[in-house]
N, C-alpha and C positions, 0 to 999 in steps of 0.2 A: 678235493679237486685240485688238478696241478695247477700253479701259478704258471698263465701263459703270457702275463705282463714280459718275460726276458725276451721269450720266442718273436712276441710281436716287434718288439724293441729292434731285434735283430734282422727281422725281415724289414723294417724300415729302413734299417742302415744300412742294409745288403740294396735295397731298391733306389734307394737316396744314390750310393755310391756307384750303381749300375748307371745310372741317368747321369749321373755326370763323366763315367766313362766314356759316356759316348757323346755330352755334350760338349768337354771341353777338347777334345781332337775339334770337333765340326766346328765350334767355334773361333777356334785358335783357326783353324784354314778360314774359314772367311774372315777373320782380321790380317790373317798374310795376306790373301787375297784383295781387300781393301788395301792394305799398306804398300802392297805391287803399282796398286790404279795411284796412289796418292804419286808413289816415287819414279815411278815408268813414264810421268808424262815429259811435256814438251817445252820449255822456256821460249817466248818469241820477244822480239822489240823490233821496233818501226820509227825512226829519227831522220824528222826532214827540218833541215835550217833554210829558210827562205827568203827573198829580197821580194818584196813587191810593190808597182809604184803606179800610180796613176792620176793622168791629167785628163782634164774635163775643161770645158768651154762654155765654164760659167764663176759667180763670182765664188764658188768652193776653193779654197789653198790645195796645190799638187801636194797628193799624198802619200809616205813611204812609209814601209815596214819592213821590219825585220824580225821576224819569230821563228822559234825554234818548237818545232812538235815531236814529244818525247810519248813513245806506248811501251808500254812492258806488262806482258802477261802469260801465264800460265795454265798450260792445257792437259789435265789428267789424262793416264791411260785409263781405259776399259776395264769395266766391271759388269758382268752378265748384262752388257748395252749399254750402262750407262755411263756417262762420264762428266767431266766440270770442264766450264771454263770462267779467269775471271780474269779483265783486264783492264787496267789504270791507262789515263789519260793527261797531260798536264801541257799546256799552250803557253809561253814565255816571250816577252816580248826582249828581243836582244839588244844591247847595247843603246841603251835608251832610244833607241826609233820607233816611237808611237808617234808619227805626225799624220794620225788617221782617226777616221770617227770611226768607231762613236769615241775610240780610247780617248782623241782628242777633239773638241769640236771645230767647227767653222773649218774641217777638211775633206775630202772625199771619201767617201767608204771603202774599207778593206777588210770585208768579211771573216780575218781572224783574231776574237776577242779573245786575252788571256782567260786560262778556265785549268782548273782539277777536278778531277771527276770517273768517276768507274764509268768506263768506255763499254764492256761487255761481263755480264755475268748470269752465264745463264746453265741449266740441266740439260744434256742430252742425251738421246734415246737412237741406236741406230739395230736395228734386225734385219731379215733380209728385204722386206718390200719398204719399210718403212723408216724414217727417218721425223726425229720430233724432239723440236728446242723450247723449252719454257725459261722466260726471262730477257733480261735486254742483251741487245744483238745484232750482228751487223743482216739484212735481207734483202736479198735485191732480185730483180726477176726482169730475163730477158735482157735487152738493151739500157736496163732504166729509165726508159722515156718515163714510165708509170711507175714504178719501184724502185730506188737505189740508195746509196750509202753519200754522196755529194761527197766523194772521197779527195776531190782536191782542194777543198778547205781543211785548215788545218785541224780541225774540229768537227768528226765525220758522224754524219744522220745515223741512228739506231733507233732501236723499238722497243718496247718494252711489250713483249706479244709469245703468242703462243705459237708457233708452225711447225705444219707437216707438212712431208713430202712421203707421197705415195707411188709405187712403184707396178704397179700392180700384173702388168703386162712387158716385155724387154724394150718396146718402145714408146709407150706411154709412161707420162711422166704428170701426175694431180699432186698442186700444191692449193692448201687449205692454209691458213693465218688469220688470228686476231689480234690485230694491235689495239692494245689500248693506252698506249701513250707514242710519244712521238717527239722523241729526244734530237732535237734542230743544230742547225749549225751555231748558232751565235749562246751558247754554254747552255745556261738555264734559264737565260731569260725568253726563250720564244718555245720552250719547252710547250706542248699542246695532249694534253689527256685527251682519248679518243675512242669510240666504239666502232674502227674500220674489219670492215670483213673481206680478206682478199682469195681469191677462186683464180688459179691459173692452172687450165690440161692444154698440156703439148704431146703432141703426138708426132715422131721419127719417121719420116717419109723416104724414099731412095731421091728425092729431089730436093731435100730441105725437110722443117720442122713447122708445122701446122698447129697453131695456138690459139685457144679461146681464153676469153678471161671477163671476168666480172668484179670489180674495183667499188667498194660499197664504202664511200665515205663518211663519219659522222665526227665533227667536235663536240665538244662537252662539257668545254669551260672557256667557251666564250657567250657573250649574250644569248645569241642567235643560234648557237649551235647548229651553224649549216651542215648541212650534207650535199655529198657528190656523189652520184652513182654512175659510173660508166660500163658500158659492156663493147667489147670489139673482139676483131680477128686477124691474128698474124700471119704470116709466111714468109719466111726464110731460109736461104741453102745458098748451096754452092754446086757449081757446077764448071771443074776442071779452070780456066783461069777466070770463069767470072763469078760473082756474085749479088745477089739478090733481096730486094727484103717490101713487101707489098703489106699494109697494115689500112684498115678502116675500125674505128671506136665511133659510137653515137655517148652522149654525156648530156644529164640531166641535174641541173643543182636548183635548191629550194634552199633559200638563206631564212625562211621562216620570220620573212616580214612583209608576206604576202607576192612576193614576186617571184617566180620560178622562171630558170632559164633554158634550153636547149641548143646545142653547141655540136659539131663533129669533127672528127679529125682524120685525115688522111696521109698516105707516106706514101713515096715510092721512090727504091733506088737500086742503084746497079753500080757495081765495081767491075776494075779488069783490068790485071794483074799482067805487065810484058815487060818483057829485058829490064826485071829488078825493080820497076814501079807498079805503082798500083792507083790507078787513075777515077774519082768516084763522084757520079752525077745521082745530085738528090732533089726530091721537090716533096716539103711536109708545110700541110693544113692544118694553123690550129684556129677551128670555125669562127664564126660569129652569130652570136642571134640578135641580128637586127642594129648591128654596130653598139650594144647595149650589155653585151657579156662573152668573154673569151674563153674558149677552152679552157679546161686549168687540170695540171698533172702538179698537186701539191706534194707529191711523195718522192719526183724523179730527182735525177741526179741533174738536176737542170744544165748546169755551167756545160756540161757533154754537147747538149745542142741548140741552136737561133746563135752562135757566135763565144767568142770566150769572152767578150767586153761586157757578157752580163746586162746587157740591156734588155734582156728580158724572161729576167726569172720569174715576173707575172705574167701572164697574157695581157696584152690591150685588149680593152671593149671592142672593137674593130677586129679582132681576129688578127691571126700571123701567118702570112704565105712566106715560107723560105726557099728560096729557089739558091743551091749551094755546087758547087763542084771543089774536087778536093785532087792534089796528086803529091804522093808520098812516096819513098822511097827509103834504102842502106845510105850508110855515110861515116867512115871513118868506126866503123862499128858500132854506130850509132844508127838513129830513125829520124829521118826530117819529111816534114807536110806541110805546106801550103795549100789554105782553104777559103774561098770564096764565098759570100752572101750576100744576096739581093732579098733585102726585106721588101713586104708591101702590106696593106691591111686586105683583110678576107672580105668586109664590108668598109665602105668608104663612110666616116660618119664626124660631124662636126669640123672639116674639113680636112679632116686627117687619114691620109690615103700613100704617102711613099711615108718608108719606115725607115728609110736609109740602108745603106750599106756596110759590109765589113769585111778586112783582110786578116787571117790570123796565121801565125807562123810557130813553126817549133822542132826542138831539136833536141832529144833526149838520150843516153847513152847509159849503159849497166859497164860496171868496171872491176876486175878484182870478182868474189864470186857473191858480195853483198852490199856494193855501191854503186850510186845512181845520183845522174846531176844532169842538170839539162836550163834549156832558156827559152821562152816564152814570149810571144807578142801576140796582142790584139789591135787592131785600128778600128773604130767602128767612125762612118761619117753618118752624121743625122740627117733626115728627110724634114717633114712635117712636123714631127714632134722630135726631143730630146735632145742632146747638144753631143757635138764632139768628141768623141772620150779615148783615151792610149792606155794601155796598159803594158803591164812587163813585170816578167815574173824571171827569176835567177837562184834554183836551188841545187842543195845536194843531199842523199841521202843516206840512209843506212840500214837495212835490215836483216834481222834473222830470227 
């Protein structure tokens, strides 16, 4: 009988070597092809040096700062859809000017604590309907009254969450999200783990953009692990110089110590745009139930709206009527605004019913084809509750 031990020998080596014919081409391209997405991407950095200082009309010490916020991070090209990002964070306080709390005590607050920290790092996914980020991340949605990044603190909100953006139609637009953490402005110490589930379909009208949404809040690592649930509906567009924006939300929160609240919130405004200004009357409701619990949008980019003197990045119990008018315009190749606010409570309770007022000014300018510097003011006068307070901001920046 012939020994077919060689024969077999030979047709393995012959099979062996066929298969890697063909796998080391296939695989050598998908490692160029990897090593493309690594070296194709995008380097960016984001540096803002800041001055900011604020008096208050009580026995707190006038407080300054001066910090420096440094980003640098890096964006893969594309790989059959996917791609990286990851980006470092670090807050600096310059030239020994920490005369703020919490840095320093017994002075008024200025919401940027030094901090390092991975700002964003997350997977993404884009195809033609769909778009889908796993990991921490900047997310915002719409105007951020409900969703934003609180990007003028030096230490910007992210998520650490799942989102998609579905596309499914040319002018329908469903965003899906789970955040489950909740990376705050003040480093890691107001850091809040979370089970939120965010639903926003907007749909592209010839008069503006028509939005549903449902805002399903829950914490998870506090006692009580409230929840918020809100559901409302937006509208906005533009029409030739003017513009518009109509919004109603109803809100329901259970702090899970037997007391449940009910809250709504309303908006309405209009801009219009003549000889180079742009003139803007607004009036937003954030409800009250029974002078005993306030709206609350814990996610927004708050400092955006009720004033920039931050008097009220909580709701009061009493609810918040803002009655605002704003007129803006060009300057020196710059943008300057003056903005008006008449606070008042939604419900009168415990005798607290004027909220005071407030003036804010500003003037921001791009220079060169990646600087930016500008100055800032807030007045806020107290009503019923809360004192006095000035603020001033004096930065410049740098990005690319």
């Amino acid at each position: 009988m012939a020994n077919t031990k060689p024969m077999a020998k030979a047709v393995a080596i012959s099979s062996l070597l066929s298969a890697m014919g063909i796998a080391i081409p296939y695989n050598a391209m998908a490692a160029d092809a990897f090593a493309e997405a690594l070296t194709s991407g995008k380097a960016s950095g984001d540096f803002r040096l800041r001055y900011e200082s604020v008096e208050q009309d009580n026995t707190l010490k006038d407080a300054e700062a001066l910090t420096l916020r440094s980003r640098v991070g890096y964006t893969t090209g594309a790989m059959s859809g996917f791609s990286a990002m990851i980006e470092f964070e670090d807050v600096r306080i310059v030239g020994g000017m920490d005369e703020y709390a919490p840095a320093t005590p017994g002075y008024s607050i200025i919401g940027d604590p030094e901090t390092t920290e991975v700002e964003q790092a997350h997977i993404k996914y884009s195809a033609d309907w769909v778009t889908a980020k796993y990991g921490r991340q900047v997310f915002t949605l719409d105007n951020h009254r409900f969703v934003g990044h609180v990007g003028w603190r030096q230490d910007r909100q992210t998520f650490d969450a799942l989102t998609t953006v579905f596309t499914p139609m040319e002018d329908l637009t469903v965003t899906y999200a789970y955040l489950f953490k909740r990376n705050r402005i003040a480093a890691e110490t107001d850091d809040r783990k979370s089970k939120d589930h965010i639903l926003n379909v907007g749909y592209k009208t010839p008069v503006g953009t028509l939005t549903g949404y449902g805002y399903f809040l829950e914490e998870v690592d506090t006692p009580t692990e409230p929840t918020i649930d809100t559901i409302g509906v937006r509208f906005a567009g533009t029409s030739g110089a003017f513009s518009y924006a109509l919004e109603f939300a109803t809100q329901e929160k259970d702090d899970n110590t037997g007391a449940d609240f009910d809250a709504d919130y309303m908006l309405a405004e209009g801009a219009f745009a003549f000889s180079g200004l742009k003139a803007t009357l607004g009036y937003e409701v954030l409800g009250s139930d029974d002078g005993s619990y306030g709206f609350s949008t814990p996610l927004a980019t708050l400092h955006k709206f009720n004033g920039w003197a931050d008097q009220f990045l909580g709701t009061p119990a009493q609810g918040l009527v803002d009655l605002y008018v704003s007129l803006g315009g060009k300057l020196a190749g710059g943008n300057w605004a003056v903005v008006y606010h008449e606070f008042e409570a939604d419900e009168e309770s415990g005798g607290i019913d004027d909220l005071g007022d407030e003036i804010d000014l500003v003037y921001s300018t791009n220079f060169g084809s990646n600087y930016n510097a500008g100055i800032k003011y807030a007045a806020y006068t107290a009503g019923d509750t809360k004192v006095d307070t000035d603020k001033l901001w004096v930065w410049v920046g740098m990005t690319f």
